[in-house]
FIKOLZA-1660 file (N, C-alpha, C; in steps of 0.1 Angstrom, whole numbers, plus 5000, padded with zeros to 4 digits):
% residues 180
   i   px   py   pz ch aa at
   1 4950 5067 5140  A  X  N
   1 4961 5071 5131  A  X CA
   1 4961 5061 5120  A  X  C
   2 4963 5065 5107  A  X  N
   2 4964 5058 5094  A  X CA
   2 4977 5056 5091  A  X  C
   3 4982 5041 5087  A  X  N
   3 4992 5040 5083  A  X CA
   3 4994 5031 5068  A  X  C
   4 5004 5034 5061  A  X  N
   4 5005 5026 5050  A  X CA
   4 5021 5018 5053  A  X  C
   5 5016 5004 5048  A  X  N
   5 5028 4996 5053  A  X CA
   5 5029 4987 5042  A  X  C
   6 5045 4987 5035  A  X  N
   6 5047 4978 5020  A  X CA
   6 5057 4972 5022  A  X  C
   7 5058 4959 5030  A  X  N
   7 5065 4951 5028  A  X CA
   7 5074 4942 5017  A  X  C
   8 5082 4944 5011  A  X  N
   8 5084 4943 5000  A  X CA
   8 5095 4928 4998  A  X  C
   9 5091 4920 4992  A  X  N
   9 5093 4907 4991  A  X CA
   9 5111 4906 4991  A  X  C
  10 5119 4895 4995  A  X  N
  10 5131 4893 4990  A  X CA
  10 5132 4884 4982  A  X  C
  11 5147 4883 4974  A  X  N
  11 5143 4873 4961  A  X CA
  11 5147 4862 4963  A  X  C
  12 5138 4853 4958  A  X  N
  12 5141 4836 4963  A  X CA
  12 5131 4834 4971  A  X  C
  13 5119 4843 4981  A  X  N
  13 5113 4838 4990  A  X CA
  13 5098 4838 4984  A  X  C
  14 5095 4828 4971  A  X  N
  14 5086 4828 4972  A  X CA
  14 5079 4814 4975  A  X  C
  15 5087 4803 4978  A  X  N
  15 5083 4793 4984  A  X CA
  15 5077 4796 5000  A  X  C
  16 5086 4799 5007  A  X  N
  16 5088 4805 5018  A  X CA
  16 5072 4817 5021  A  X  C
  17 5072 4827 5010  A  X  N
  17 5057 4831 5012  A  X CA
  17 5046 4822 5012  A  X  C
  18 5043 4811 4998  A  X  N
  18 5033 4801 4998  A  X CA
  18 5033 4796 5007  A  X  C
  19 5044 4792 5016  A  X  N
  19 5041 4782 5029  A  X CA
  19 5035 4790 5043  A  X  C
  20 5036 4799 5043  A  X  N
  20 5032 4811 5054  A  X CA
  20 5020 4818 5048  A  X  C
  21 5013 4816 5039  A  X  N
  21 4998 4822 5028  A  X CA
  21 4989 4820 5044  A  X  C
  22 4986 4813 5046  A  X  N
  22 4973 4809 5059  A  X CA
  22 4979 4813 5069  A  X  C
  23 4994 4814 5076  A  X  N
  23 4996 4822 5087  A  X CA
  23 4994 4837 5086  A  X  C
  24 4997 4845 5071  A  X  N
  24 4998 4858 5068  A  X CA
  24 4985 4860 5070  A  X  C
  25 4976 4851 5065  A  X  N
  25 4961 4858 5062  A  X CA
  25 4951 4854 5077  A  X  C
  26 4954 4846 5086  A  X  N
  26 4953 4845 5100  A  X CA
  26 4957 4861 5107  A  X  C
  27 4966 4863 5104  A  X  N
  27 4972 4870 5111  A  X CA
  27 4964 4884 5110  A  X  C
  28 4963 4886 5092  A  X  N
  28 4957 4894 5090  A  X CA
  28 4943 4895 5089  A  X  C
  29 4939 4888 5093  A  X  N
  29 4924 4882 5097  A  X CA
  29 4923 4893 5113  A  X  C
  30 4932 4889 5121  A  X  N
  30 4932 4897 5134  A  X CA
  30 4932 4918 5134  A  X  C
  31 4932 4919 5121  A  X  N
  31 4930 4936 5116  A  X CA
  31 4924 4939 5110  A  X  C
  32 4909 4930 5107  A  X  N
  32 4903 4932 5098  A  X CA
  32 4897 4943 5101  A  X  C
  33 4891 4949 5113  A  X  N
  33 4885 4961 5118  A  X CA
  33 4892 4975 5112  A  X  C
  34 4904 4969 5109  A  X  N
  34 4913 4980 5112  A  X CA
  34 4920 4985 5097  A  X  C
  35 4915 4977 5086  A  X  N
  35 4923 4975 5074  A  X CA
  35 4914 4984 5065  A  X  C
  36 4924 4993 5057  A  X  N
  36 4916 5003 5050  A  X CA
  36 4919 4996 5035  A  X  C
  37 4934 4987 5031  A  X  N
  37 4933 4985 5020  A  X CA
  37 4944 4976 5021  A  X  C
  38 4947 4963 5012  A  X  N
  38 4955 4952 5012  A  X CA
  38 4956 4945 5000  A  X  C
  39 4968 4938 4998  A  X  N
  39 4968 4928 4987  A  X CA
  39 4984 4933 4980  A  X  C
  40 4985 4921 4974  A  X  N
  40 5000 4921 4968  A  X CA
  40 5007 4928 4955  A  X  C
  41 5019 4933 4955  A  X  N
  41 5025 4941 4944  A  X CA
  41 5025 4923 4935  A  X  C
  42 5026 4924 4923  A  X  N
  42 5032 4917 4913  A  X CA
  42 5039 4920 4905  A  X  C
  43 5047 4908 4895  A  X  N
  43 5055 4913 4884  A  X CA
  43 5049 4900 4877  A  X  C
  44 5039 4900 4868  A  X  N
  44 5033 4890 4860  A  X CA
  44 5028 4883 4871  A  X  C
  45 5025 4873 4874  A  X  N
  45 5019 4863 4887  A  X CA
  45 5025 4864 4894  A  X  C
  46 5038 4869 4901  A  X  N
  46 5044 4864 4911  A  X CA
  46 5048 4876 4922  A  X  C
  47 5041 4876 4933  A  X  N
  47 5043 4886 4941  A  X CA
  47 5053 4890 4946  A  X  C
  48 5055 4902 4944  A  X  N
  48 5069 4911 4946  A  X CA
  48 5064 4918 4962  A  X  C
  49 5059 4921 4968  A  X  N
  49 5051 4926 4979  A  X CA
  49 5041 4924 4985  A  X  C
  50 5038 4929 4994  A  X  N
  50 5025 4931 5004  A  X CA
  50 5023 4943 5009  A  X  C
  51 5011 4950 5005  A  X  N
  51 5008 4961 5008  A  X CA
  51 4990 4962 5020  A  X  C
  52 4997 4972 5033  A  X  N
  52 4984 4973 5036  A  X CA
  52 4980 4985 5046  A  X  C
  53 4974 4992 5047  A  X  N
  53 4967 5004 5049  A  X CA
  53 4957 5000 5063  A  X  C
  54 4964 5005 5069  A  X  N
  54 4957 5003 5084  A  X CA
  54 4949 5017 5093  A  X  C
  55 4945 5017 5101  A  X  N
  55 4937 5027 5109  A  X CA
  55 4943 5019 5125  A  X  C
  56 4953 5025 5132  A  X  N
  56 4956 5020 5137  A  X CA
  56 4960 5027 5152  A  X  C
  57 4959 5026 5167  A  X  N
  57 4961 5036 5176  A  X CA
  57 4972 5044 5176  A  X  C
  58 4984 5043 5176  A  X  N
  58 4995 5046 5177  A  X CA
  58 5008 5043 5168  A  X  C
  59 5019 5048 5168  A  X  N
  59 5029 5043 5158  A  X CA
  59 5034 5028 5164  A  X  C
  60 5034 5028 5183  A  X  N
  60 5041 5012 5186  A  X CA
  60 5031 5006 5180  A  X  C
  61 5018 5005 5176  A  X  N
  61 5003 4995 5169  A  X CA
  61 5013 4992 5160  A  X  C
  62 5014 5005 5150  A  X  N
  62 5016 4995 5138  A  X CA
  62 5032 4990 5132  A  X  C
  63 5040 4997 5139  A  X  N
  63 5056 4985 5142  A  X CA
  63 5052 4975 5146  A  X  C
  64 5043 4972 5156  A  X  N
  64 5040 4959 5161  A  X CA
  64 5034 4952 5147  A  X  C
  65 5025 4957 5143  A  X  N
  65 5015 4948 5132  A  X CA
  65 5026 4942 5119  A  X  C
  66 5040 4957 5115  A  X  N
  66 5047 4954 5105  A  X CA
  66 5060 4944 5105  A  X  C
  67 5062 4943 5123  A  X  N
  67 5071 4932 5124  A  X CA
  67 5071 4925 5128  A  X  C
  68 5056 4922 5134  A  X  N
  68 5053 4907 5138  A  X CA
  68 5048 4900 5133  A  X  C
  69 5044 4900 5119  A  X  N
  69 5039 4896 5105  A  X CA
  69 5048 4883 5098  A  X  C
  70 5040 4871 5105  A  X  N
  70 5045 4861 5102  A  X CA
  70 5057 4862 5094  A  X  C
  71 5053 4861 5077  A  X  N
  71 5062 4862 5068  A  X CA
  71 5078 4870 5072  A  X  C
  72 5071 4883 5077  A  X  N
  72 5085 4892 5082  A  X CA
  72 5094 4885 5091  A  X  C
  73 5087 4880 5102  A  X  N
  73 5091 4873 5111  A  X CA
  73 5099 4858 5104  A  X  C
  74 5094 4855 5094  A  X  N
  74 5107 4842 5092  A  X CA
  74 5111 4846 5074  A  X  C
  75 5111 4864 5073  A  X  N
  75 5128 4862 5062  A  X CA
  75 5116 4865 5049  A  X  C
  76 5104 4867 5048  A  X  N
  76 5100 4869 5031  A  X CA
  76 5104 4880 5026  A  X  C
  77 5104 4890 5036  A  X  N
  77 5105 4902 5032  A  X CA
  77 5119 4909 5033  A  X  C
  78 5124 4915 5023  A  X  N
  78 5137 4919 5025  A  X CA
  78 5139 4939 5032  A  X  C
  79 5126 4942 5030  A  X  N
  79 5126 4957 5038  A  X CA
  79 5106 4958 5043  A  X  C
  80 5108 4969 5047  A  X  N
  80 5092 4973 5049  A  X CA
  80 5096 4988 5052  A  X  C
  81 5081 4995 5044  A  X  N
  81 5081 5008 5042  A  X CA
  81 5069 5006 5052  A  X  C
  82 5073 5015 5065  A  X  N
  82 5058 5023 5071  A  X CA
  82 5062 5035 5073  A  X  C
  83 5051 5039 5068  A  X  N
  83 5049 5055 5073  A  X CA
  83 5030 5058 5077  A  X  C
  84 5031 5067 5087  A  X  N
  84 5023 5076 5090  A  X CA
  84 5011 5080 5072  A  X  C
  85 4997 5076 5078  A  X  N
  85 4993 5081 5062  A  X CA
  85 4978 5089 5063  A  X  C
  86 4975 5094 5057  A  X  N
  86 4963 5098 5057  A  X CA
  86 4952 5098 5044  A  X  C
  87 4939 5092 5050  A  X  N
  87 4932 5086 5041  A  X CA
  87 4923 5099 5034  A  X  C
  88 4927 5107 5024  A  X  N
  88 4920 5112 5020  A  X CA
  88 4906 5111 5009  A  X  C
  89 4901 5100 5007  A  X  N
  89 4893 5093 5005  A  X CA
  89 4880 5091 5014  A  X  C
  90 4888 5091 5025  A  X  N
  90 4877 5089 5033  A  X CA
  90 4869 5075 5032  A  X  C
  91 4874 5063 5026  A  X  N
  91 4864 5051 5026  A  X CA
  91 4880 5041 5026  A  X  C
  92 4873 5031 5026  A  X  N
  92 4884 5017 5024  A  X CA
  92 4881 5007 5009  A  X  C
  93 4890 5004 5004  A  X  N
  93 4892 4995 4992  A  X CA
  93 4876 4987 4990  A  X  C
  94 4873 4984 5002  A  X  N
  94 4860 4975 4997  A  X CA
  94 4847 4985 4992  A  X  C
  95 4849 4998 4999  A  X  N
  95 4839 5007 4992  A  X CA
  95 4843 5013 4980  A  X  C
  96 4856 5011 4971  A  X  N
  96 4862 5013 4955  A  X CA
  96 4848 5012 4948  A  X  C
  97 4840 5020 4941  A  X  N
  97 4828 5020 4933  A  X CA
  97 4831 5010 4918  A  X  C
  98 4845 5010 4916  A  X  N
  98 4849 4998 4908  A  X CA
  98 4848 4986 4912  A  X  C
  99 4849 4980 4923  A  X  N
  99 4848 4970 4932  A  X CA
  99 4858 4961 4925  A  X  C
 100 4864 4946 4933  A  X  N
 100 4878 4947 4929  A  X CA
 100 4881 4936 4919  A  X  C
 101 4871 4937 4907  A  X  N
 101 4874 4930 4895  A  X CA
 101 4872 4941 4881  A  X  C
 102 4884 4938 4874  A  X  N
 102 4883 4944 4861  A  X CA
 102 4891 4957 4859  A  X  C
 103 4896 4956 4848  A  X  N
 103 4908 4969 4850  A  X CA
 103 4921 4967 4854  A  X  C
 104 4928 4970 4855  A  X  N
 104 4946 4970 4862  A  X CA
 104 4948 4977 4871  A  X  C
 105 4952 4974 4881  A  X  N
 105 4952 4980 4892  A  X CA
 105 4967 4983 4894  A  X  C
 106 4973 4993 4901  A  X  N
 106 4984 4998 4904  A  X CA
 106 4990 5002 4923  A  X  C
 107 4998 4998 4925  A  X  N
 107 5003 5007 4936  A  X CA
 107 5017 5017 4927  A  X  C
 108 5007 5035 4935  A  X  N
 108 5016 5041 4932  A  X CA
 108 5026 5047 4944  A  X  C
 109 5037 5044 4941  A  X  N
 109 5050 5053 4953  A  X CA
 109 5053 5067 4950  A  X  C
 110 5053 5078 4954  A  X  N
 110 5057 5091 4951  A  X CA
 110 5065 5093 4963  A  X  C
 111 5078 5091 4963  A  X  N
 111 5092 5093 4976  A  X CA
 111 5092 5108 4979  A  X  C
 112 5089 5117 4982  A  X  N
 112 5091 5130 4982  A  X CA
 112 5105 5138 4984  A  X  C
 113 5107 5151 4981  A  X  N
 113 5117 5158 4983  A  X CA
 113 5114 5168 4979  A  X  C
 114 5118 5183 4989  A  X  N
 114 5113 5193 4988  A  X CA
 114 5099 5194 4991  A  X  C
 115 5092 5206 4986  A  X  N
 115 5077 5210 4990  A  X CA
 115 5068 5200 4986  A  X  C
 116 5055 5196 5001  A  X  N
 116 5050 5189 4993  A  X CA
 116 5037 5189 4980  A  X  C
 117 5034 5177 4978  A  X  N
 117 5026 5179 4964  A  X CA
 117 5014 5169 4965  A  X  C
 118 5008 5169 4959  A  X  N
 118 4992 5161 4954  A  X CA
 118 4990 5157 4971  A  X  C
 119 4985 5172 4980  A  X  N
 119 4976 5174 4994  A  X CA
 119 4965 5169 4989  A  X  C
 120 4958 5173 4978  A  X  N
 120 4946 5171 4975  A  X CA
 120 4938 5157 4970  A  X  C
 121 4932 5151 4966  A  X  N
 121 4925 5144 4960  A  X CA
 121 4924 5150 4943  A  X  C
 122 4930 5141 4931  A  X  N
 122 4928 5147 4917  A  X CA
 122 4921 5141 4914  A  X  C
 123 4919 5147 4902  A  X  N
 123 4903 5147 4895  A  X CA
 123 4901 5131 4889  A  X  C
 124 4909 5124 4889  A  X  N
 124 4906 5106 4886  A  X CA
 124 4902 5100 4898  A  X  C
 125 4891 5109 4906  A  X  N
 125 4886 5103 4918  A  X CA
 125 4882 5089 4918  A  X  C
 126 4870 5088 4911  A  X  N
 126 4866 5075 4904  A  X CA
 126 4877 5060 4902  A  X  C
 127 4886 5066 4898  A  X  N
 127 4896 5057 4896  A  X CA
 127 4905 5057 4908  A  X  C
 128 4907 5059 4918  A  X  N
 128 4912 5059 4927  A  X CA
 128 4905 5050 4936  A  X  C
 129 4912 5041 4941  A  X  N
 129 4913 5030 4952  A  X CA
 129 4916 5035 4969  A  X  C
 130 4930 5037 4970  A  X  N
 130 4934 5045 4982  A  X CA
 130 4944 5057 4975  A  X  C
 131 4941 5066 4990  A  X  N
 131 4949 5076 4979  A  X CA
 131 4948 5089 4994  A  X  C
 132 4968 5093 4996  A  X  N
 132 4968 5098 5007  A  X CA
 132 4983 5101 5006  A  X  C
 133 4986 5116 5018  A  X  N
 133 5003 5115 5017  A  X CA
 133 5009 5108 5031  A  X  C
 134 5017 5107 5024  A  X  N
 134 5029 5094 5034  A  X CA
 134 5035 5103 5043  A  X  C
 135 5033 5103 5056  A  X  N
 135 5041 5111 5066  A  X CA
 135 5048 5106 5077  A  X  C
 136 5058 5117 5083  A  X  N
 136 5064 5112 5092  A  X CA
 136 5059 5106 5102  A  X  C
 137 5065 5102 5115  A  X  N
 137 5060 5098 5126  A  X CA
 137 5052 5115 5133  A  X  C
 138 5056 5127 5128  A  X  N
 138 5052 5132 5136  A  X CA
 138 5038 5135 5132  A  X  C
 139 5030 5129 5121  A  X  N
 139 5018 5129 5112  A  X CA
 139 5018 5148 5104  A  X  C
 140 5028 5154 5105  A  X  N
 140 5027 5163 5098  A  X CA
 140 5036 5167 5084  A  X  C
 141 5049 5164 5088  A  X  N
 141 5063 5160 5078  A  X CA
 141 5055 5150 5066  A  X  C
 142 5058 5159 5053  A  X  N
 142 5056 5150 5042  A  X CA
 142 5065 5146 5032  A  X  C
 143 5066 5129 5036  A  X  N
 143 5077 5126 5031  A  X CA
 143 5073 5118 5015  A  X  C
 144 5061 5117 5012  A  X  N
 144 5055 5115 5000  A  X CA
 144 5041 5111 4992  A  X  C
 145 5038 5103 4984  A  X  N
 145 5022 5103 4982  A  X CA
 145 5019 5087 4980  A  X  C
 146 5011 5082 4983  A  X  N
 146 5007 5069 4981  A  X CA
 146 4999 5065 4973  A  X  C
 147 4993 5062 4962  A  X  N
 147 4980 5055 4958  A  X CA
 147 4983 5042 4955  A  X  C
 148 4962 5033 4952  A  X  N
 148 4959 5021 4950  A  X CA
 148 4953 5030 4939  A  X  C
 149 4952 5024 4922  A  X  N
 149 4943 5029 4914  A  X CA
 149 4944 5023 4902  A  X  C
 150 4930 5022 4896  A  X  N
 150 4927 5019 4885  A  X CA
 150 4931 5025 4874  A  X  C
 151 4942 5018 4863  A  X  N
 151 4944 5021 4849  A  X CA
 151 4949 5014 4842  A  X  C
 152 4950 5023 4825  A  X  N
 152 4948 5015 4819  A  X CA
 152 4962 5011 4815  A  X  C
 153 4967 5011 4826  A  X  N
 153 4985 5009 4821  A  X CA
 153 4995 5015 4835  A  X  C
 154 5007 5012 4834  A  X  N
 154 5016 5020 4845  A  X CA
 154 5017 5036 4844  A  X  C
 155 5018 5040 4825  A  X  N
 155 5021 5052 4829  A  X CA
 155 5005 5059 4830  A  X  C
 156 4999 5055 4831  A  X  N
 156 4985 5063 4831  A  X CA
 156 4984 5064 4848  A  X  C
 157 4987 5050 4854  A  X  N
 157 4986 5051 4870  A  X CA
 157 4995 5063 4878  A  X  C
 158 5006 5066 4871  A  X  N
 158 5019 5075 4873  A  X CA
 158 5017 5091 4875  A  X  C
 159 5003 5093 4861  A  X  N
 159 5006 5102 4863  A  X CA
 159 4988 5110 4875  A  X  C
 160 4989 5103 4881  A  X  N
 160 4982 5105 4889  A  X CA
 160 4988 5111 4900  A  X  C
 161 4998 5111 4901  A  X  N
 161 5012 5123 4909  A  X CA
 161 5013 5133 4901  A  X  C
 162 5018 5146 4903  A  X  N
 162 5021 5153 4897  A  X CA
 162 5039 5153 4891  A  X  C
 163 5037 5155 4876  A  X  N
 163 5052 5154 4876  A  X CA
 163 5066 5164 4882  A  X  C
 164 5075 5156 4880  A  X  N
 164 5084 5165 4888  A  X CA
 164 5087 5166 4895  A  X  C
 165 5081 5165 4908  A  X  N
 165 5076 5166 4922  A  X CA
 165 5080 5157 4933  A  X  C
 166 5087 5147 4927  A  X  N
 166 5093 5132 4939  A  X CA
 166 5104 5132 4935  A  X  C
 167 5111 5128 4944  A  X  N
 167 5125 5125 4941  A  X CA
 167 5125 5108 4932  A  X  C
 168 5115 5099 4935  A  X  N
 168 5114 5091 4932  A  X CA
 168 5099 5087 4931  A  X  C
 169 5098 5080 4921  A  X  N
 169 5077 5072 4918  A  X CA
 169 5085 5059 4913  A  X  C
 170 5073 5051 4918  A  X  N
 170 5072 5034 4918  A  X CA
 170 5062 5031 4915  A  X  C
 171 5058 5024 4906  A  X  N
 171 5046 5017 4900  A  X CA
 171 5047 5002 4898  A  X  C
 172 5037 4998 4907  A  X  N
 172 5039 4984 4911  A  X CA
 172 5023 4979 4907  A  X  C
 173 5025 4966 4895  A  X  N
 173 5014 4960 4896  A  X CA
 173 5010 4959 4910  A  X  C
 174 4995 4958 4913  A  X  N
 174 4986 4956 4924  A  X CA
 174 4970 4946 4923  A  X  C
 175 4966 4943 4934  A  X  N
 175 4957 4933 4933  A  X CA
 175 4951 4936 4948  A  X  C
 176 4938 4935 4948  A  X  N
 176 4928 4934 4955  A  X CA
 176 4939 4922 4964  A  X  C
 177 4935 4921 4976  A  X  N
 177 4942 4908 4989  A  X CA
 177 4932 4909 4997  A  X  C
 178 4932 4896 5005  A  X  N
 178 4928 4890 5014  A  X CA
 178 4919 4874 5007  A  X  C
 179 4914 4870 5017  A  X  N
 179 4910 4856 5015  A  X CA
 179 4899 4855 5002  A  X  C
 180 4899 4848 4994  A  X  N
 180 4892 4846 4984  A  X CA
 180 4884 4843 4985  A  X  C
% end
């Protein structure tokens, strides 16, 4: 089962992250098998989030993985989004044919409401990093759309959802993660 999980920074903790950088990345060292895509939201240098895309057995796997995450565990993070996800891509961040320098990268949020939308893969395949809808626990309820992707700006990344169609979109600077 695929999951997308975005831990999303609280404010003031970013001493508190730097000091937990080697416990986070230990930790996440322990999922490397299992990690389809990772690395931090920004707002200019400074990370607003942690995003990461797992392949994982069950829903208790990855509660386990999103709350026993060092950082979570002593206060970085002020919420975490997991949901149920499916990789329609079919590969993981390190197989991106852009590979992960150059360009602007994005995390896109599409919150859903009402019928769902962008089932498919669109035609900015190439520029797409991860890319999948966000579902319930029961893996079929669609509660919205996910992507990691390459552009040349936020609203270019945006409209890789279709408009109209979410109750809410979030466009979050993004960055390749894990150990350098």
């Amino acid at each position: 089962m695929e999951f997308f999980c975005y831990h999303r920074d609280r404010p003031g903790s970013l001493t508190l992250r730097e000091e937990l950088l080697e416990a986070h990345w230990s930790y996440m060292d322990g999922y490397a098998r299992e990690m389809i895509a990772r690395g931090p939201t920004l707002a200019g240098d400074m990370p607003t989030g942690s995003v990461h895309v797992l392949d994982l057995p069950d829903v208790a796997a990855a509660r386990a993985f999103a709350f026993d995450e060092p950082g979570y565990q002593a206060g970085v993070y002020r919420d975490v989004l997991l949901r149920r996800w499916r990789n329609l891509l079919g590969r993981t961040m390190w197989d991106f044919p852009g590979g992960p320098e150059g360009g602007d990268r994005y995390l896109v949020l599409g919150l859903g409401a009402g019928r769902p939308a962008d089932l498919a893969v669109p035609p900015r395949r190439d520029e797409l990093i991860a890319y999948g809808p966000l579902l319930a626990d029961d893996g079929v309820t669609w509660l919205g759309t996910a992507a990691l992707v390459r552009a040349p700006g936020g609203d270019a990344a945006r409209a890789v959802l279709t408009e109209d169609r979410y109750a809410d979109v979030e466009v979050h600077d993004w960055q390749f993660g894990g150990r350098s």
